[in-house]
C-alpha positions as CSV (number, residue, x, y, z in Angstrom):
1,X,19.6,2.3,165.2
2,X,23.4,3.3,166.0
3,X,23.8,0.3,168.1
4,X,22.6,-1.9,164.9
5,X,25.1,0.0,162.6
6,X,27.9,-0.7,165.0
7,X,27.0,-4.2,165.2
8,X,26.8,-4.3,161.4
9,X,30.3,-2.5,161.1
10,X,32.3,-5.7,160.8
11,X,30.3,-6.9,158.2
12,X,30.4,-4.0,156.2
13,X,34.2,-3.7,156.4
14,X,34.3,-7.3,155.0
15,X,32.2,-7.4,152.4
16,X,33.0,-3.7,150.8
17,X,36.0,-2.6,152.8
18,X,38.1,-5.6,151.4
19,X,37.3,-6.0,147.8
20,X,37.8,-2.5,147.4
21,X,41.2,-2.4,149.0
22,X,42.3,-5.8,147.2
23,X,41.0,-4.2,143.8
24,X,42.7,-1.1,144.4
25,X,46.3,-2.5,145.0
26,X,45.6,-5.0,142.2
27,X,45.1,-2.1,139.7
28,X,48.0,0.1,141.1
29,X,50.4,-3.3,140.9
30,X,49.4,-4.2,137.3
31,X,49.4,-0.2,136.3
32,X,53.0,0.4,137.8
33,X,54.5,-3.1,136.7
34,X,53.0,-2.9,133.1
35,X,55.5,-3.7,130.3
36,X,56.0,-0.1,128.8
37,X,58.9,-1.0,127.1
38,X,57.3,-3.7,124.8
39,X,54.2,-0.9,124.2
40,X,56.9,1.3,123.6
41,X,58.6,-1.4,121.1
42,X,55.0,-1.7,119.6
43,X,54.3,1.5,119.0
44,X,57.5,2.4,117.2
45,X,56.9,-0.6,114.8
46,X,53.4,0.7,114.3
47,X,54.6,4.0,113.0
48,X,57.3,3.1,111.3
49,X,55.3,-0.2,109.1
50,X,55.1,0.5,105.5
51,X,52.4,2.9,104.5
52,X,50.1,2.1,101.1
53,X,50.5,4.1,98.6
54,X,48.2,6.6,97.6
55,X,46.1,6.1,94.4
56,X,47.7,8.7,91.6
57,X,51.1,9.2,93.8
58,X,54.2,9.0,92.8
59,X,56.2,8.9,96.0
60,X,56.0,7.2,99.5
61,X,56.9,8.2,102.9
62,X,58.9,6.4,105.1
63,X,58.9,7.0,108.8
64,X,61.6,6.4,111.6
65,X,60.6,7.0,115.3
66,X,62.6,6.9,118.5
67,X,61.5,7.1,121.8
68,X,64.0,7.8,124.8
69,X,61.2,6.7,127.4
70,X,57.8,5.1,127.7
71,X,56.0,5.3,131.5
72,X,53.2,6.0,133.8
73,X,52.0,9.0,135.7
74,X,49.9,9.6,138.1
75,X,47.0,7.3,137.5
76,X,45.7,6.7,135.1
77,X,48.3,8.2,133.0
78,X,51.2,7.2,130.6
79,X,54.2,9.8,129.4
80,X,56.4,9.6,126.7
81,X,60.3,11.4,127.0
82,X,62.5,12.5,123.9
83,X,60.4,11.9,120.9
84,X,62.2,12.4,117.4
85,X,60.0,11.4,113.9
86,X,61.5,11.6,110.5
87,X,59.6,11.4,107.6
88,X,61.4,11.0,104.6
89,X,59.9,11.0,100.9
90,X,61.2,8.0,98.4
91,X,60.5,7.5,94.9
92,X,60.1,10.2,91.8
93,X,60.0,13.8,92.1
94,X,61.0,13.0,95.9
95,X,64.9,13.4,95.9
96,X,65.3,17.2,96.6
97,X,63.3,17.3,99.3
98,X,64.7,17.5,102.6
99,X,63.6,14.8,105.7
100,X,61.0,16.3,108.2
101,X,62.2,15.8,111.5
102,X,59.4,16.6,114.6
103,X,61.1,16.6,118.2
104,X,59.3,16.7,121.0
105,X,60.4,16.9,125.1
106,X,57.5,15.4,126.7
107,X,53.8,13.9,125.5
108,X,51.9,13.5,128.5
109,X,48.0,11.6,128.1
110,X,46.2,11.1,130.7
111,X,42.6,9.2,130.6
112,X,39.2,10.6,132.7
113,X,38.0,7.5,134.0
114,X,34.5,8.7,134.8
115,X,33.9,9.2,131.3
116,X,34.2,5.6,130.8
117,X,31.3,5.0,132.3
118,X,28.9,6.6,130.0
119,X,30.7,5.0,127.0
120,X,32.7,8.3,126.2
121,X,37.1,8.5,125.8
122,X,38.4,11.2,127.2
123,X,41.6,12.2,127.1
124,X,43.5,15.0,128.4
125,X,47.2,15.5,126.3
126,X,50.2,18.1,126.8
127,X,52.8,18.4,124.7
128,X,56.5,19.9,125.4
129,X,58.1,20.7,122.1
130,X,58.0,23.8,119.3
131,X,59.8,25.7,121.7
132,X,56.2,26.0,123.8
133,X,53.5,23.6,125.0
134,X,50.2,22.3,123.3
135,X,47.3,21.4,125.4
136,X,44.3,19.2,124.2
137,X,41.1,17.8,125.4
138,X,39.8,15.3,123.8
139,X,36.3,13.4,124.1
140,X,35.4,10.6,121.5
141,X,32.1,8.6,122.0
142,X,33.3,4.0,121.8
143,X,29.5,3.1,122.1
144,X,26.0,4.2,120.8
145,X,25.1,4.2,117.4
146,X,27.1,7.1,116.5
147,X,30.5,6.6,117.7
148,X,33.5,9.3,116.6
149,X,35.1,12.8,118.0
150,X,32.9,14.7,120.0
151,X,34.7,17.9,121.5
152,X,38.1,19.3,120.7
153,X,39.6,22.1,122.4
154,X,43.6,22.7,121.9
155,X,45.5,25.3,123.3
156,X,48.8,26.4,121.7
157,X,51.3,28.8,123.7
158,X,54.6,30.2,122.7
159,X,55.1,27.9,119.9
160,X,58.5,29.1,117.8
161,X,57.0,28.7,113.8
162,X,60.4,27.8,112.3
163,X,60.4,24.7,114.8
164,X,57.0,23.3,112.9
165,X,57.8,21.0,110.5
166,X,54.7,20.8,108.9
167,X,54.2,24.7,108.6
168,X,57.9,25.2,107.5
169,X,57.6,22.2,104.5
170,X,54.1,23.9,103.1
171,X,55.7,27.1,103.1
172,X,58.8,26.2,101.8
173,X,61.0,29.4,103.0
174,X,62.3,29.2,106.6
175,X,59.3,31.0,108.8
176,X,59.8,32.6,112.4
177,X,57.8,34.4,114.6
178,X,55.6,32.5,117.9
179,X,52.7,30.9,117.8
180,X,49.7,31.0,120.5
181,X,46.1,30.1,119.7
182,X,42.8,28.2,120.4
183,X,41.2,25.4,118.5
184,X,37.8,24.6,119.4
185,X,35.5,21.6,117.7
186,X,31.8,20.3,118.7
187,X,30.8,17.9,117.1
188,X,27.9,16.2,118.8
189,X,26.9,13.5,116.1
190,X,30.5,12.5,115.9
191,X,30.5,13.7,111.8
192,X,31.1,16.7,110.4
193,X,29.0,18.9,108.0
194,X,30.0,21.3,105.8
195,X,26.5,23.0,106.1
196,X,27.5,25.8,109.0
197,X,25.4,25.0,111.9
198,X,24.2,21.4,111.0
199,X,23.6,19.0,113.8
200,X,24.8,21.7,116.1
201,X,28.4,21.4,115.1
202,X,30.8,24.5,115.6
203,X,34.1,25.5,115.5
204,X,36.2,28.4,116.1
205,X,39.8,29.0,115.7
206,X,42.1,31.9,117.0
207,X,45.1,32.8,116.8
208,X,48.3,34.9,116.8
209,X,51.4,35.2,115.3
210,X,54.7,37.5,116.7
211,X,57.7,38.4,114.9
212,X,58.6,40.4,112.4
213,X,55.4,41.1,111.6
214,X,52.4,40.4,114.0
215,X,49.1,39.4,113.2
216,X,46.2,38.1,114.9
217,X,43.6,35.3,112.8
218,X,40.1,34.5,114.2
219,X,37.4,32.4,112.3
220,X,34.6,30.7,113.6
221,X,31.0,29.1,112.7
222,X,28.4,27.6,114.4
């Protein structure tokens, strides 16, 4: 039996060593030569096309993005470097309102390729920015006949408030303190029911605020 698989060695080594190796290079070349500038050209344009208005709105929103570099990481992985958004609101009711501008140091996605294989999208995302880091993981089902979100879990950590444009803009006074806290979503018929408990969807949320004054939020249902 050994004497047969020695014999059979060469064979084997040619017709799995070799398309493996070939496939392998071919991947890493077309993954490290790939034209990141013209994605990164394409997904500036995307954010920054015109918006429809919304029905019963008064104003629109107008959108400039920069990005100071588009590339991969370790595969299979793509980063993105120096990341400014403004949004800025035209048209009645609109002109006192101040542009919100998002910066963020790194945005870092990287894609689980096993997951692939059973039709699911799973993405794993870190964010540098806020003054602190946001961690995802994301899983979204492409195929079946219920495609859509699955599983959400985001982890925030040492996020400064007053450096969150969103939070600052619904407020409307300057906020401070720092942000840490868990998101959590299951969804697993990819829609969401406002019926707690439904289809075995759940979410929980925690989190915690310190500053001036401290507090500590937790709300779940399942």
């Amino acid at each position: 039996m050994k004497e047969r698989l020695l014999a059979l060695r060469p064979v084997l080594i040619r017709a799995v060593g070799y398309p493996i190796f070939f496939m392998f290079w071919f991947v890493s070349f077309v993954y490290l030569t790939f034209p990141y500038g013209r994605l990164r050209e394409a997904v500036i344009a995307a954010v920054e096309a015109p918006q429809p208005a919304t029905p019963g709105s008064v104003s629109t929103v107008s959108r400039e993005l920069s990005i100071g570099s588009l590339g991969p990481t370790f595969l299979p992985g793509i980063q993105a470097r120096d990341i400014t958004l403004v949004e800025r609101r035209t048209g009645e009711g609109a002109a006192a309102e101040r542009p919100i501008t998002t910066r963020l140091t790194r945005v870092r996605v990287r894609v689980g390729v096993f997951a692939l294989l059973s039709g699911n999208l799973q993405l794993d995302v870190e964010l540098e920015g806020f003054g602190g880091t946001i961690e995802a993981d994301v899983r979204t089902a492409f195929l079946g006949p219920q495609p859509g979100l699955r599983d959400l879990v985001m982890e925030l950590r040492r996020i400064h408030a007053a450096e969150l444009p969103p939070l600052a803009a619904m407020v409307g006074l300057p906020v401070r303190g720092t942000l840490d806290g868990r998101v959590e979503l299951h969804l697993p018929t990819g829609t969401w029911n406002a019926r707690p408990g439904a289809c075995g969807s759940r979410w929980t949320i925690c989190a915690s605020v310190t500053g001036t004054r401290s507090f500590r939020f937790r709300r779940s249902e399942a």
